[in-house]
C-alpha positions in Angstrom: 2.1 2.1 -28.0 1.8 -1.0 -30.1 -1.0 -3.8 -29.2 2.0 -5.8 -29.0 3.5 -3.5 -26.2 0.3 -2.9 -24.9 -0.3 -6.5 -24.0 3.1 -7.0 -22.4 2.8 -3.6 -20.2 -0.4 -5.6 -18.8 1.4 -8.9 -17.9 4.0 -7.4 -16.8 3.8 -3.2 -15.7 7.1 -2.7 -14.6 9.1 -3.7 -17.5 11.3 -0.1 -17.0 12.2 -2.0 -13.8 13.4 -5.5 -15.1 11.0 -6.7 -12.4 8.6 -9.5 -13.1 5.3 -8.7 -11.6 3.3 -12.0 -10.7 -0.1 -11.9 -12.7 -1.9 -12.1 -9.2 0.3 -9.6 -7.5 -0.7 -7.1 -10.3 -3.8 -5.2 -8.5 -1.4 -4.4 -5.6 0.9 -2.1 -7.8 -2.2 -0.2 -8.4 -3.4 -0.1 -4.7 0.6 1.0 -4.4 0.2 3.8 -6.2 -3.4 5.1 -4.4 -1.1 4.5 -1.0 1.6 6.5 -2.1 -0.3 9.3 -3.8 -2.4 9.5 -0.4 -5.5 8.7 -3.0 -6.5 5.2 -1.1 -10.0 5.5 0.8 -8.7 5.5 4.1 -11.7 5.7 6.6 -10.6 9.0 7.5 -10.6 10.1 4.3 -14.2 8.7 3.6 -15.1 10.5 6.8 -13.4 13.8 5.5 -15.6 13.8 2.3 -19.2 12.6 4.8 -19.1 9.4 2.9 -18.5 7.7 7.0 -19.7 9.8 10.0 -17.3 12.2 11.0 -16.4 10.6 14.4 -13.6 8.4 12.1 -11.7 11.3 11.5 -10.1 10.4 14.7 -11.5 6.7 15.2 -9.6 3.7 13.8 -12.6 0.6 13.3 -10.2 -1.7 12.5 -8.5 -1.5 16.2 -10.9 0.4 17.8 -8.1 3.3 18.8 -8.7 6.5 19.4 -6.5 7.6 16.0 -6.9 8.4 12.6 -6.9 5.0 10.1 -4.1 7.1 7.9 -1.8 5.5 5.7 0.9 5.0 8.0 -0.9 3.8 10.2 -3.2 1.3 8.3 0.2 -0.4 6.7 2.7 -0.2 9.4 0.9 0.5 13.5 -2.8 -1.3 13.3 -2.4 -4.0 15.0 -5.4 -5.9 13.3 -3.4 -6.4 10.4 -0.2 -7.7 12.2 -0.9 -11.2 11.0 0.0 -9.2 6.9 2.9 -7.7 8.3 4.5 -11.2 9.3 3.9 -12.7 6.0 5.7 -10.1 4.2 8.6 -10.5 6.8 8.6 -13.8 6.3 8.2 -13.7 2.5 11.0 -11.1 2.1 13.1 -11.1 5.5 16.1 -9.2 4.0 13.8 -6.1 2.9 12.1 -6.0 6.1 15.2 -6.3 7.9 16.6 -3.5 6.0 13.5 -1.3 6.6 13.6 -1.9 10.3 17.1 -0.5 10.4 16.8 2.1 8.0 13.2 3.7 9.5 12.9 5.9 12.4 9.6 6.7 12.0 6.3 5.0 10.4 6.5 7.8 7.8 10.1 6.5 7.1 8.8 2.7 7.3 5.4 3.9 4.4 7.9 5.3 2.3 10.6 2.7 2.0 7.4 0.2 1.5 6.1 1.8 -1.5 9.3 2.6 -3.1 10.1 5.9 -1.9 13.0 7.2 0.0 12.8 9.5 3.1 14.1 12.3 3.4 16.4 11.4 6.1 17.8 9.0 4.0 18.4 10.9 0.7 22.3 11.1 0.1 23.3 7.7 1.8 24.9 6.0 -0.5 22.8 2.5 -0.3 19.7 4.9 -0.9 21.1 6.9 -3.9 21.3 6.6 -7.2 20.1 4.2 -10.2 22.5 0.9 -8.9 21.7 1.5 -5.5 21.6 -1.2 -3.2 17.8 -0.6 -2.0 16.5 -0.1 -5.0 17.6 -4.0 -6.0 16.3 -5.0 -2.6 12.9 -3.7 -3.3 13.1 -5.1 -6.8 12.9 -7.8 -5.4 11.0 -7.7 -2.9 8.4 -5.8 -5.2 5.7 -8.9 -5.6 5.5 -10.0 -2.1 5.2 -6.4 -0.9 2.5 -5.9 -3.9 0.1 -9.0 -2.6 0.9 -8.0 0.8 -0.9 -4.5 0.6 -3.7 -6.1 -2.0 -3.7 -9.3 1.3 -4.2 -6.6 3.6 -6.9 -4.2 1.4 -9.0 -7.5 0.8 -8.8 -8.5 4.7 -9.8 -4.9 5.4 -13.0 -4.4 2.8 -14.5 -7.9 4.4 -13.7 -5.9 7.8 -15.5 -2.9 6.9 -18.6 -4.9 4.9 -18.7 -6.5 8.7 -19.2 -3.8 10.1 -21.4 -1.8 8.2 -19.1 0.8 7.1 -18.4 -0.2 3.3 -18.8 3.0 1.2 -21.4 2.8 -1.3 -19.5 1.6 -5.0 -19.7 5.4 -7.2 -19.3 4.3 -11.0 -16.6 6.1 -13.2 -19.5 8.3 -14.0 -19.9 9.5 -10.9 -23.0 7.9 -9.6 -24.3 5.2 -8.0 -25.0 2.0 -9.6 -28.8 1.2 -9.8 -29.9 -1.7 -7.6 
């Protein structure tokens, strides 16, 4: 890839999309892609490797329920991040509206969120396909669904520094930084 290309791909990452990516709406494609890969420390997930105690396996901090802070529920049932969820409904009404009516699950809801499809939507005809009508939709709605989940991650680290429960930082080597 050319330094030309190179520098383009970072102002913009979704060029293969024909999506404009807001330059501040850019670190939510990445936290996207650790949502949808299942690769975003959840606590449960921090508590599954004995980074937390192992009580939040089961123990949601953020709403003090007695269920696991997954994914799903993090972005979609939580209800300490409600106030997130009505900005992006308010910032992109038609996706959300479409989401509501497509979803019968939270799974369903997570999926449609971060781009996917679920499976009981594969084969309908608005979900299907390159030109799909969806697809556009979350085009669209792409930025505003990008700086709600980086909106929400910020709201939730100051949360969890709070509370005590930040993980330590781990450098790309592995270890903890000194001091």
């Amino acid at each position: 890839m050319s330094v030309y290309a190179q520098a383009a791909y970072a102002s913009n990452p979704l060029p293969q999309y024909g999506t404009e990516v807001p330059a501040h709406a850019v670190p939510g494609l990445h936290l996207m892609i650790q949502l949808r890969t299942r690769a975003f420390p959840t606590v449960r997930r921090l508590a599954r490797i004995h980074v937390l105690p192992e009580r939040f396996l089961e123990f949601c901090p953020a709403c003090g329920g007695h269920v696991s802070e997954s994914v799903e529920h993090l972005l979609v049932e939580c209800p300490r991040w409600e106030c997130h969820r009505r900005v992006l409904a308010v910032s992109a009404p038609e996706f959300k509206r479409v989401v509501g009516r497509a979803s019968s699950c939270p799974g369903d809801t997570v999926a449609l969120i971060l781009g996917g499809v679920p499976p009981p939507l594969h084969g309908k005809p608005e979900f299907s396909g390159h030109g799909n009508d969806f697809l556009q939709l979350w085009r669209r709605a792409l930025p505003h669904i990008a700086l709600f989940v980086t909106n929400l991650s910020l709201s939730r680290n100051v949360f969890l520094r709070e509370i005590g429960l930040a993980p330590p930082r781990i450098t790309r080597t592995g270890r903890r930084p000194n001091g």
